[in-house]
N, C-alpha and C positions, 0 to 999 in steps of 0.2 A: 791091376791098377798101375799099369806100367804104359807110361804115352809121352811122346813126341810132336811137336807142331811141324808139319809138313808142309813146305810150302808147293802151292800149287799155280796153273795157270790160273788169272782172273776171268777169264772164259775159254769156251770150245766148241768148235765147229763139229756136229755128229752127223755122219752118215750112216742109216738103218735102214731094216727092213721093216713096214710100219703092222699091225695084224692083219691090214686085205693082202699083202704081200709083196707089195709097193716099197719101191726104194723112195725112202724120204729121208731131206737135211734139215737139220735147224742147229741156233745156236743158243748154246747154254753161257749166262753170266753169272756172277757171285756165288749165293749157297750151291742153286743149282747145280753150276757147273763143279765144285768140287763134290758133291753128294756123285755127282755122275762116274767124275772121275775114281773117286771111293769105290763105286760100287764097279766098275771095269776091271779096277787092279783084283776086286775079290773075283771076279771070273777069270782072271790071267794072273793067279795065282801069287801077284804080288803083295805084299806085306807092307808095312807101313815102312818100319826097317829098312827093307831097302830101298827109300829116301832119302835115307839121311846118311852126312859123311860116315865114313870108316871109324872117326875117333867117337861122334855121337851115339853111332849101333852102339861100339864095344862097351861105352859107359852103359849105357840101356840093359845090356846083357849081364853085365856084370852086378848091377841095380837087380837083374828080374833074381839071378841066380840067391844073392844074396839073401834077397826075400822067400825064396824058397825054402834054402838053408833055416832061414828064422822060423818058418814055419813046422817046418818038420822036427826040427830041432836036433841038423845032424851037421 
């Protein structure tokens, strides 16, 4: 239960490969395009976290850790 607002572009221009195997663009606006962008960073292995500044993570981190602590109860 540990989350951040991320800010994103309001759209994006995609170049893919479409299922005949055809390079095709289009561009994504609003949900769309952050759903998109969401789902890119989960295939490039990026995290929400590394979005946000230095001082935002480290609070986040220390928020997740804490909660951990509460739970386990160590």
């Amino acid at each position: 239960e540990i989350y951040a607002e991320v800010e994103r572009p309001a759209w994006v221009q995609v170049r893919y490969v479409d299922r005949e195997g055809k390079i095709a663009e289009r561009r994504f606006e609003g949900r769309p395009a952050v759903i998109l962008q969401h789902e890119v960073d989960h295939l490039n292995g990026v995290l929400f976290i590394d979005h946000l500044s230095k001082l935002r993570r480290d609070l986040l981190i220390r928020k997740f850790r804490k909660a951990r602590r509460d739970e386990t109860g160590s």
